[in-house]
C-alpha positions as YAML, in Angstrom:
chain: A
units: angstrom
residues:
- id: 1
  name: UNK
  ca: [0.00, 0.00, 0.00]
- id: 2
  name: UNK
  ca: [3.08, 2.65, 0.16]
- id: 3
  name: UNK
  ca: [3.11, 3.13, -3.69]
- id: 4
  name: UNK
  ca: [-0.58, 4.35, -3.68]
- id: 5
  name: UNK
  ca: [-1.20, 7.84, -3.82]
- id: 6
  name: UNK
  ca: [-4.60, 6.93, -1.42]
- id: 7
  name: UNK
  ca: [-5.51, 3.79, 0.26]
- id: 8
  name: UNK
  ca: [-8.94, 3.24, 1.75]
- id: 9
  name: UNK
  ca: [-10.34, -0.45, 3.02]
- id: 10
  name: UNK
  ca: [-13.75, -1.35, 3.15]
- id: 11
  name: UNK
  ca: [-15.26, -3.53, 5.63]
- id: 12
  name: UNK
  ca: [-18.54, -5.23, 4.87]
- id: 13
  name: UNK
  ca: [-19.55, -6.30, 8.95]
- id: 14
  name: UNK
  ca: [-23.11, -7.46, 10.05]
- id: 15
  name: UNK
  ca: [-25.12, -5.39, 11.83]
- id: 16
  name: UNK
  ca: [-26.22, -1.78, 11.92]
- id: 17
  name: UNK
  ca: [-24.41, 1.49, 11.89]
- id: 18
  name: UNK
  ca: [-24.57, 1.12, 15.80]
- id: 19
  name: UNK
  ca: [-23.23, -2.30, 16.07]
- id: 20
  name: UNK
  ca: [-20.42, -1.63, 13.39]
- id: 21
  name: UNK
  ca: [-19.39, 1.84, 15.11]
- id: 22
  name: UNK
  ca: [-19.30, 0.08, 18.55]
- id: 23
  name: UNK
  ca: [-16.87, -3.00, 17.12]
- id: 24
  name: UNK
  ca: [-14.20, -0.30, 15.70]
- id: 25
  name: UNK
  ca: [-14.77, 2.05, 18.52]
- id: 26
  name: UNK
  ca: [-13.73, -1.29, 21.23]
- id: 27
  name: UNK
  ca: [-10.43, -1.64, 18.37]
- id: 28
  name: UNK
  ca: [-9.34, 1.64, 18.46]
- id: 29
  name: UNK
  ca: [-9.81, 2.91, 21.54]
- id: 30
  name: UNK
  ca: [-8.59, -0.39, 23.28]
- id: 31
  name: UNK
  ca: [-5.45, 0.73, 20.92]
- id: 32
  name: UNK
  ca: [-4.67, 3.97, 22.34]
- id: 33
  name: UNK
  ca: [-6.89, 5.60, 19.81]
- id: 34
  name: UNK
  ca: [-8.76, 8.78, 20.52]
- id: 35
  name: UNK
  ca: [-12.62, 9.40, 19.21]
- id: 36
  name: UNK
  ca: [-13.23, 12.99, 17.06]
- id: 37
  name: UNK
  ca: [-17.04, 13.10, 16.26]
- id: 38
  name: UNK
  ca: [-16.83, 14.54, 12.67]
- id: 39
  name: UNK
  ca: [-20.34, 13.88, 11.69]
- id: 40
  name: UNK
  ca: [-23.42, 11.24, 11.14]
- id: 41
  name: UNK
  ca: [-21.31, 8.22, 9.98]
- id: 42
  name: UNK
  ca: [-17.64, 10.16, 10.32]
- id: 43
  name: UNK
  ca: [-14.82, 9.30, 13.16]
- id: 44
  name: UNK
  ca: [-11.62, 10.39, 12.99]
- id: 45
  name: UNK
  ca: [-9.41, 8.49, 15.32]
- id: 46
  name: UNK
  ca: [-6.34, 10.07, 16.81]
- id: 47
  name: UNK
  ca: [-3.12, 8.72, 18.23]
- id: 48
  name: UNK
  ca: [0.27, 10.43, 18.90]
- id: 49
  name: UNK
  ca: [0.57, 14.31, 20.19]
- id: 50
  name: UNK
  ca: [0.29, 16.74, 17.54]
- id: 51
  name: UNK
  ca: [2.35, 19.50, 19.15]
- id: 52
  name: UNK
  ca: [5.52, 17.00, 20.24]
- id: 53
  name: UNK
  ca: [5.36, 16.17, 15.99]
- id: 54
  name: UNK
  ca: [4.78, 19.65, 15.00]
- id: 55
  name: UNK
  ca: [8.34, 19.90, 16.67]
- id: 56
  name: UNK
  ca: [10.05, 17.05, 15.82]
- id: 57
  name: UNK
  ca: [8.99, 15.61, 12.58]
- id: 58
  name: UNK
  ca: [9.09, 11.53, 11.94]
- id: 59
  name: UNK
  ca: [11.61, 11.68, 14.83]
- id: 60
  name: UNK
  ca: [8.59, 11.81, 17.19]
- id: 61
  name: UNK
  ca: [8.62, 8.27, 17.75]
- id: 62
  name: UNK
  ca: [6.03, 6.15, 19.01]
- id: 63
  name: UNK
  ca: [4.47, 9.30, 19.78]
- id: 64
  name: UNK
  ca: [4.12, 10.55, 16.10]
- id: 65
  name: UNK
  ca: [0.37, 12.30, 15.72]
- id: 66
  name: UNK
  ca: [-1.84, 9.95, 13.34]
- id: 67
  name: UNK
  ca: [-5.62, 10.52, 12.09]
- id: 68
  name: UNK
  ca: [-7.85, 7.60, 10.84]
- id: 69
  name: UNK
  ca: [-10.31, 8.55, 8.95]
- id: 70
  name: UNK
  ca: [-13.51, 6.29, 9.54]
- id: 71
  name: UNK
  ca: [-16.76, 6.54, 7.58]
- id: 72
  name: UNK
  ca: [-19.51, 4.46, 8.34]
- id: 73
  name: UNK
  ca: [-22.59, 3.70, 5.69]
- id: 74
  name: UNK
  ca: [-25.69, 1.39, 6.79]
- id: 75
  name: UNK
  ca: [-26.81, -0.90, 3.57]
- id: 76
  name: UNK
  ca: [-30.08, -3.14, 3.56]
- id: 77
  name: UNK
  ca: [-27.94, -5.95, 5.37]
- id: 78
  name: UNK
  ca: [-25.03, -4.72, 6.79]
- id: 79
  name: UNK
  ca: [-22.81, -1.86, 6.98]
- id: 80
  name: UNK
  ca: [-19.94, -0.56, 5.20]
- id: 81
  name: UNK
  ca: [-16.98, 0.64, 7.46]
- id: 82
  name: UNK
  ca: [-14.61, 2.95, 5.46]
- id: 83
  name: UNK
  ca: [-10.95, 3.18, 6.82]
- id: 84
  name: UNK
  ca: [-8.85, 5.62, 4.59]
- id: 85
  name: UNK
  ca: [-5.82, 7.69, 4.35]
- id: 86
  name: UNK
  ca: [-4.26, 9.41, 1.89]
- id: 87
  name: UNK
  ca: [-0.43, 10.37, 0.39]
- id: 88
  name: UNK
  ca: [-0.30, 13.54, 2.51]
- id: 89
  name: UNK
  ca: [-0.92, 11.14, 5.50]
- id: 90
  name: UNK
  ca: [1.75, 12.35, 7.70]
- id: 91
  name: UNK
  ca: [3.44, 14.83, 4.98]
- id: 92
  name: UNK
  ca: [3.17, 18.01, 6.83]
- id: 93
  name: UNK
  ca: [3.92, 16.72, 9.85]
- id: 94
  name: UNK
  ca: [7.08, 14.95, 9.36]
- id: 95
  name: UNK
  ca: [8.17, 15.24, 5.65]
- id: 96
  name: UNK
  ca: [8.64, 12.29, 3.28]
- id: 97
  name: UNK
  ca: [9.78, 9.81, 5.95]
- id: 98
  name: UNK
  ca: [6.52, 11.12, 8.34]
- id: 99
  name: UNK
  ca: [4.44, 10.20, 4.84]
- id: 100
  name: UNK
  ca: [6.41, 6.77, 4.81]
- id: 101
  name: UNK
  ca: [5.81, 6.01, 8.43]
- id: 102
  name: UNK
  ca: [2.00, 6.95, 8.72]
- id: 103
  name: UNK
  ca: [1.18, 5.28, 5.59]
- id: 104
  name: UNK
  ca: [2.97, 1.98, 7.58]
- id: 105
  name: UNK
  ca: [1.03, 2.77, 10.38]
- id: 106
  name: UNK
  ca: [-1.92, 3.02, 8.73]
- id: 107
  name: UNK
  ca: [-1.72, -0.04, 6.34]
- id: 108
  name: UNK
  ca: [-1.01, -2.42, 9.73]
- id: 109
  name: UNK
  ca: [-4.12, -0.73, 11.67]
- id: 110
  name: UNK
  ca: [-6.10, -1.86, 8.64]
- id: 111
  name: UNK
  ca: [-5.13, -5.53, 8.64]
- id: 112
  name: UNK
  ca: [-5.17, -5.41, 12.26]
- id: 113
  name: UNK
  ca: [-9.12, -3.77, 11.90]
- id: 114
  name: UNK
  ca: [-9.78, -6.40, 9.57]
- id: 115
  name: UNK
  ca: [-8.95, -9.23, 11.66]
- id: 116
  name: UNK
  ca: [-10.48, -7.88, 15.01]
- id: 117
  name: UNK
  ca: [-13.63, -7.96, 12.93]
- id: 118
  name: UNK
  ca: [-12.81, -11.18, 11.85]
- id: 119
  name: UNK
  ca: [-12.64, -12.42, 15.16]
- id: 120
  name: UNK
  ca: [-15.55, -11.01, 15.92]
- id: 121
  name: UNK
  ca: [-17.73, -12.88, 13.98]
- id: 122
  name: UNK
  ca: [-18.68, -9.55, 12.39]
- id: 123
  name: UNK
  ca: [-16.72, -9.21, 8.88]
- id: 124
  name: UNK
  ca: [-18.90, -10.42, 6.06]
- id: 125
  name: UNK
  ca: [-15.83, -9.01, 3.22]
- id: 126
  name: UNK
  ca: [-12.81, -6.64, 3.16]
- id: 127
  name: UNK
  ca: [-11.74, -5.08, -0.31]
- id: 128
  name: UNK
  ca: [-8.87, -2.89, -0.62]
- id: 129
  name: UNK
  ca: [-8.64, 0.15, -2.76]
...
């Protein structure tokens, strides 16, 4: 997924908007992820310190500020759990090795997303984009 200019996965999970937004709510948070209400159907989840990257770049470490960008969209049978990120992931906050590192970050949240759902019982299909 580093060679793509943007990289969104798409989770297909049983259930309601409700049920799918409390599954990836219990994954992030229980990762150290922080909830930003950014509409009907829109989380952003945040990890790192903004200000401590602002200053340092990449070299911020483990502590390198991060924003996934969920979407979620109820269908007829299921819903639809958008995870994406983009090529300026991390760019202005830590140059071309900040853009490397969150789109790393990023890629192994996804897989990690997609098998916590798996787990769950709750993934009905994942498709990459």
């Amino acid at each position: 997924m580093s060679t793509t200019p943007a990289a969104q996965l798409v989770l297909v999970v049983r259930g309601d908007r409700e049920a799918a937004r409390a599954a990836v709510e219990e994954f992030f948070v229980g990762h150290g992820w922080r909830p930003r209400e950014r509409g009907v159907g829109r989380i952003d989840y945040e990890r790192g310190r903004r200000r401590r990257t602002i200053l340092l770049g990449a070299l911020a470490g483990r502590r390198f500020f991060l924003t996934a960008q969920i979407e979620l969209r109820e269908t007829d049978a299921a819903t639809d759990v958008r995870y994406r990120w983009g090529l300026g992931a991390g760019l202005a906050l830590g140059g071309a090795l900040g853009r490397r590192r969150a789109d790393q970050v990023h890629a192994e949240t996804a897989a990690a997303l997609e098998r916590h759902l798996e787990a769950s019982g709750l993934l009905i299909r994942s498709r990459r984009r």
